[in-house]
N, C-alpha and C positions, 0 to 999 in steps of 0.2 A: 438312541438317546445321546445327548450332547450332552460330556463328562468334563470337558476345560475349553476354555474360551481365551484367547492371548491376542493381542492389539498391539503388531512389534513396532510399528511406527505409530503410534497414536498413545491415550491415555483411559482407558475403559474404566467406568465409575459408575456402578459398584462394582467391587471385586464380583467373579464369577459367581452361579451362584444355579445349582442347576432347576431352582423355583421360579426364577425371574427371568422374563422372556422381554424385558427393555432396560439397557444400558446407553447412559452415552461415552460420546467418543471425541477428546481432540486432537484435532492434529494439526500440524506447520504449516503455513500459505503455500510451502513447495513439492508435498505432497498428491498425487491425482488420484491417488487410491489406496486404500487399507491394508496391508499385509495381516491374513489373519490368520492363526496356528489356532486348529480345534481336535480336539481328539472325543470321537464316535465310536460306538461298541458295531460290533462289524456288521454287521447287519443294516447297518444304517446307508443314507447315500446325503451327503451333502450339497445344496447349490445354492448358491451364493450371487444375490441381485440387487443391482443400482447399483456398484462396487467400482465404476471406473468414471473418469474424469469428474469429477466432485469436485464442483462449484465450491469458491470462499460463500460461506456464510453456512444456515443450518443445508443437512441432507441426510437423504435416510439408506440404508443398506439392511438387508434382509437378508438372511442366514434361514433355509427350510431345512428340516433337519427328516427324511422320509425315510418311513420304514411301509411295504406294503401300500396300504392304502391309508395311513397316518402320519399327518404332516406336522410339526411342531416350528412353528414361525418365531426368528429371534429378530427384533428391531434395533441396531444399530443407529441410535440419533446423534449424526457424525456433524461434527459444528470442526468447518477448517478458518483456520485467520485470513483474516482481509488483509490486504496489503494498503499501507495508509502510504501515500504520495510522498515520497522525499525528492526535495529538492538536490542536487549534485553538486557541488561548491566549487567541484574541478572544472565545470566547463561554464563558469559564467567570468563573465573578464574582468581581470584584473586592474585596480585603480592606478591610471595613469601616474608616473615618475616623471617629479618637474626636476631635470639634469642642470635646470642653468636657472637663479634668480635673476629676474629682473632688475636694470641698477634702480637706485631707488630716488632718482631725477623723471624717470618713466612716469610715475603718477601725477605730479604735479603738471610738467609738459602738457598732457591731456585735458588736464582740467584748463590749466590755462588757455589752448588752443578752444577747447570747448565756452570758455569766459568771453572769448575773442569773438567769435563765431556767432554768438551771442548777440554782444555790442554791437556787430556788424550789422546782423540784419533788425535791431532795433534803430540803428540809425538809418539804413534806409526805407525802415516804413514809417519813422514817424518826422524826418524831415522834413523841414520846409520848403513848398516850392516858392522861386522868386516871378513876380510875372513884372 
């Protein structure tokens, strides 16, 4: 007979309870398996299955609790955290440092060469020719 039930890395709900043969369990995304503290009257033999690598999201673990030819089955419905995606701020690049303004004759320059360039080629496509 299974006398206490203890969930050292997890969260077991409802308290023990030795009428209730389904509990669940949560535990951290960095867990793979239950650490689990049970105390049985001697006679008893515990084994304990599904209990390793546990998947994020629900899974189940089973606690047989055998005396003779009498098995008492405890379900363990083990829910571990998902891991949500974060993005890392250290390794994405940093915004460029302008060390030197430009003088402020630069913008007009351009446009004016851009004005010029312009004129240019509207006078030589719409000139006249002389014959």
């Amino acid at each position: 007979m299974l006398n206490d039930l203890k969930i050292i890395n997890g969260v077991l709900s409802p308290e023990f309870d030795i009428y209730n043969n389904i509990y669940s369990v949560n535990i951290d995304e960095n867990e793979d398996k239950l650490v689990i503290e049970y105390d049985v009257d001697s006679d008893y033999i515990v084994n304990i299955i599904d209990n390793e690598s546990l998947a994020p999201g629900n899974n189940e673990v089973y606690l047989q609790v055998i005396k003779d030819n009498e098995i008492n089955t405890y379900t363990l419905l083990v829910y571990k955290e998902e891991t949500d995606t974060v993005v890392n701020y250290d390794y994405l690049l940093e915004p460029l440092e302008v060390k030197e303004e430009l003088p402020s004759y630069v913008a007009p320059l351009i446009i004016g060469c851009c004005f010029f360039v312009i004129l240019l080629v509207f006078i030589l496509l719409f000139k006249k020719k002389k014959h």
